[in-house]
C-alpha positions, 0 to 999 in steps of 0.5 A: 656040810652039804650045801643047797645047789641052785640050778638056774636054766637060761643065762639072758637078761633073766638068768643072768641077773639071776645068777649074778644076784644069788652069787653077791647075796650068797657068797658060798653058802650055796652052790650056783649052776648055770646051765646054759648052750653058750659061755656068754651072755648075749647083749641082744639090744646092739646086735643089730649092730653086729649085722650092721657091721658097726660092732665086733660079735664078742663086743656083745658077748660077755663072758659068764665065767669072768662075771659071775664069780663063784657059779659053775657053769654047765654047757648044755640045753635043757630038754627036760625038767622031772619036778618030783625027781628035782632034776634038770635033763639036758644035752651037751655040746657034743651030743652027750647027755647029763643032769642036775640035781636042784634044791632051788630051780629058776627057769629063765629059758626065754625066747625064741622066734615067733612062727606064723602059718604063713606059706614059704616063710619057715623055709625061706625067712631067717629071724634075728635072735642070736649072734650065728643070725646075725653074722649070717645076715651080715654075710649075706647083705654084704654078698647080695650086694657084691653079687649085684655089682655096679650097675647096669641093673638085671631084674636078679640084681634089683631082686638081690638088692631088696631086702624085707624086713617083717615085723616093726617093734623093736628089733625089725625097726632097729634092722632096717634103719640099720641095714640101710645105712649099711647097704648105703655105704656098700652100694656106694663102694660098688659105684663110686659115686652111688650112680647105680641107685640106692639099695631098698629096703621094705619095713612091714608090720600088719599094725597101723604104725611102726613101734606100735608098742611105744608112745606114738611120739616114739613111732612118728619120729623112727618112722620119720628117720625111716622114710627120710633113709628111703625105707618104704614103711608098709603098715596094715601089710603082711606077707601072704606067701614067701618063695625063693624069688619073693614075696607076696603080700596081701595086697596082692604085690610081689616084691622080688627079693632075695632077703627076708628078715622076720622079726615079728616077734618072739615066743616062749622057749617050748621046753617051758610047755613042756614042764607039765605046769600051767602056762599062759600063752606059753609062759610059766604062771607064776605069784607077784614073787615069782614063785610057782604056785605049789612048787615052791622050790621052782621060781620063773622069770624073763620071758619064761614066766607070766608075771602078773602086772602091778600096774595093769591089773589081770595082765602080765608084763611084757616080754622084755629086756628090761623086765627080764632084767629086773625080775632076774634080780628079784628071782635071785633075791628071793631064792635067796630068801627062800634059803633064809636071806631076807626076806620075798619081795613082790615084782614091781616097776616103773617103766624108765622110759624106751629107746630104739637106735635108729643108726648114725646119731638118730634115736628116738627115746622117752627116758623118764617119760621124756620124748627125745630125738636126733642126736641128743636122744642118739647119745642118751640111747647108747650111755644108756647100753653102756650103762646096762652091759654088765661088761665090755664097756670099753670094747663098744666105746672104742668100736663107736669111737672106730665107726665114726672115724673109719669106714666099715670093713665090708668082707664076708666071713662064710662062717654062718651058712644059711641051711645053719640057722632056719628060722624054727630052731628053738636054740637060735643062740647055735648054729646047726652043724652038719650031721647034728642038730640044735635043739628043736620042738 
C-alpha cells in the first residue's frame, strides 16, 4: 500500500510544530519528511545567551531525530519547488544534489537577515540569526576585549572596546543588555579592580523608542535596565555608512568600533519569491487555513506565509515566535485533515503576552496583559523558555543554575571565523566554508 508523503521544508518554530503535529495525528499512516540544512532545532530566543556565554550551543539545539518519532529527516537546502511536477529540488551538505516527491508540501522556510542599502553595512556588519553568528560573535567581544588589555587605553583599544548594536526589537535589545554584563565581567578580569573603564555599548533604532513593537510600559522598563547598565540608547538614529574603523551615522557622529551587530529585522527566506505564487512582501499568501489559494496540496506557515490576521482585519500576523509556533500546529492539523483526519481549522490567537530577557534577573514581560519587571518578571521570563523548549530542559536549568554560581568561562574557540558568516548569506543556520558556499539569492 502506497502511502502519501508529506514533504515539509524548514524545521524553525513552524516546521517543527508542523512536523511534530502531523507525526502524533498520523501515526504511520503517512510517510513524514523534513528537509532541513541542519539536525536540530534552534531555540533562537536564548541564543543571545549563547553569545553571552551563559549557555552552551547544543542547550539551544534540540535534536530532530530524538523528538519528532516516526519522521525521516533529509539534510539539505531547498532551492527549488516545481508545484506541477510536485517535487522539492535541494542541495546536500556535501554539494550533492536531490528531490522529493510530495502529496502534501508545507513551506515553512522562515527568515533570514533583513539587508538595507546602507554603504559598508553588507561587508562589515554581522547579523544575529543562527548558532555559527552567535559562536562568532561571542569569539569576537571576547578577543576585542583581550586585545584591548588593561589599560592604559590607545584610541584602537577604546575603537575595539565599542560595540554597536542596530536594531532594538527583540533580538538587538536582548544583545546589548546581554553583551554588557558580558564585556563587564570581561573588562574586570582584564583589570582587577575594573580601573580601565568600562566597556561601551551602543543600542540604535531609527523608531522613537526601544522594543517599539511592544507596550511602551515594556519599552520603558528595558530602556530603563539598559541605560542603568551604561548602554547608550540612541533612538530616531541610523547608520548612514559602516567602514572598518566605524560607523557614521546620520547624525553626522562617527563611532569608532570594531564590532557591528545588525539586528534590524529579518525577511522572508528568497526561495519563498521564487515559488512563482503570489507574495506579500515576501511571504507566500495563503487562506485563514493556511492552505494556498489554488493549490490545495501546498500549505505555508511561520515567517514563509502572510497569514490574514483575525484580529486586525486586512493585515497579516507578524513574523514571530510565537505565531510561527502556532501555525506550525494548525498547518500540521490541517495537512492532516486534508488526508481525511478531522477536519480544517481556520488561524486564530490571543496574544498571551511578551517577554524580553534582559540578563542578570532583569526582564521586562506582560503575561496575560500583565506588566512585570525585575526579578519576578526574570523567572517568569525563563519558565516561560523552559516551558516552550520542546527539549534540553534540564541542560538549560543546570546552565542557569552553573551561571549564578560560577563565573563565566571567558576563552575563544576560533571556530567561527568572520569571512564564515557574512551578513547576506540566506542560510545563516551554516557557516560557510572554504571553497564552498551556503546557499545564497
Amino acid at each position: 500500500m502506497n502511502r502519501s508523503r508529506v514533504v515539509v521544508v524548514g524545521a524553525g518554530f513552524a516546521g517543527y510544530q508542523a512536523a511534530r503535529s502531523l507525526s502524533r495525528t498520523l501515526r504511520g499512516e503517512a510517510e513524514i519528511v523534513v528537509l532541513n540544512p541542519t539536525d536540530y532545532f534552534l531555540y533562537l530566543p536564548l541564543l543571545p545567551q549563547v553569545a553571552a556565554g551563559i549557555l552552551e550551543p547544543r542547550r539551544v539545539t534540540v535534536s530532530l531525530l530524538d523528538t519528532l518519532p516516526g519522521v525521516r529527516l533529509v539534510l539539505g537546502e531547498a532551492d527549488r519547488v516545481d508545484l506541477d511536477g510536485r517535487t522539492v529540488h535541494y542541495a546536500d551538505p556535501e554539494d550533492g544534489r536531490g528531490e522529493l516527491r510530495y502529496d502534501r508540501l508545507v513551506l515553512a522556510v522562515g527568515s533570514v537577515n533583513k539587508l538595507l542599502p546602507v554603504p559598508g553595512v553588507a561587508e562589515h556588519a554581522h547579523g544575529f540569526r543562527g548558532l555559527p553568528e552567535a559562536l562568532y560573535l561571542r569569539d569576537h567581544v571576547t578577543r576585542q576585549i583581550e586585545l584591548a588589555g588593561p589599560g592604559p587605553f590607545t584610541e584602537e583599544d577604546v575603537a575595539r572596546r565599542t560595540f554597536v548594536v542596530v536594531g532594538a526589537g527583540y533580538t538587538g535589545t536582548e544583545v546589548a543588555a546581554q553583551g554588557q554584563l558580558f564585556t563587564d565581567a570581561l573588562a574586570r578580569k582584564q583589570s582587577g579592580q575594573g580601573v580601565g573603564g568600562r566597556p561601551r555599548w551602543m543600542l540604535l533604532d531609527i523608531a522613537d523608542r526601544v522594543l517599539p513593537e511592544l507596550d511602551r510600559r515594556l519599552s520603558r522598563t528595558a530602556d530603563r535596565v539598559l541605560r542603568e547598565r551604561g548602554v547608550r540608547v540612541c533612538t530616531n538614529t541610523s547608520v548612514r555608512e559602516a567602514t572598518r574603523d566605524g560607523v557614521h551615522l546620520d547624525n553626522g557622529e562617527f563611532v569608532p568600533t570594531r564590532t557591528l551587530i545588525w539586528c534590524v529585522g529579518v525577511r522572508p527566506d528568497p526561495l519563498v519569491s521564487d515559488v512563482g505564487l503570489p507574495v506579500e512582501r515576501g511571504r507566500l499568501l495563503v487562506e485563514r487555513d493556511l492552505g494556498v489559494p489554488g493549490r490545495p496540496e501546498v500549505f505555508a506557515c511561520g515567517d514563509a506565509a502572510a497569514v490574514p490576521d483575525a484580529t486586525r482585519p486586512g493585515q497579516y500576523t507578524p513574523m514571530t515566535a510565537q505565531h510561527a509556533s502556532r501555525q506550525g500546529k494548525l498547518a500540521g492539523h490541517n495537512v492532516a485533515a486534508s488526508l481525511g483526519h478531522g477536519e480544517k481549522r481556520p488561524y486564530e490567537h490571543h496574544d498571551l503576552g511578551f517577554l524580553v530577557d534582559l540578563g542578570g534577573v532583569k526582564a521586562a514581560a506582560n503575561p496575560l496583559g500583565i506588566p512585570l519587571s525585575g526579578p519576578l518578571a526574570g523567572a517568569v521570563t525563563r519558565g516561560y523558555h523552559l516551558a516552550a523548549m520542546p527539549g534540553n530542559r534540564a541542560r538549560v536549568a543546570a546552565d542557569w543554575l552553573l551561571d549564578a554560581a560560577l563565573p563565566r568561562q571567558s576563552v575563544q574557540l576560533g571556530l567561527v571565523r568572520s569571512w564564515s558568516v557574512p551578513l547576506d548569506s540566506a542560510s545563516p543556520e551554516l557557516a560557510k566554508v572554504s571553497g564552498g558556499s551556503s546557499k545564497e539569492h
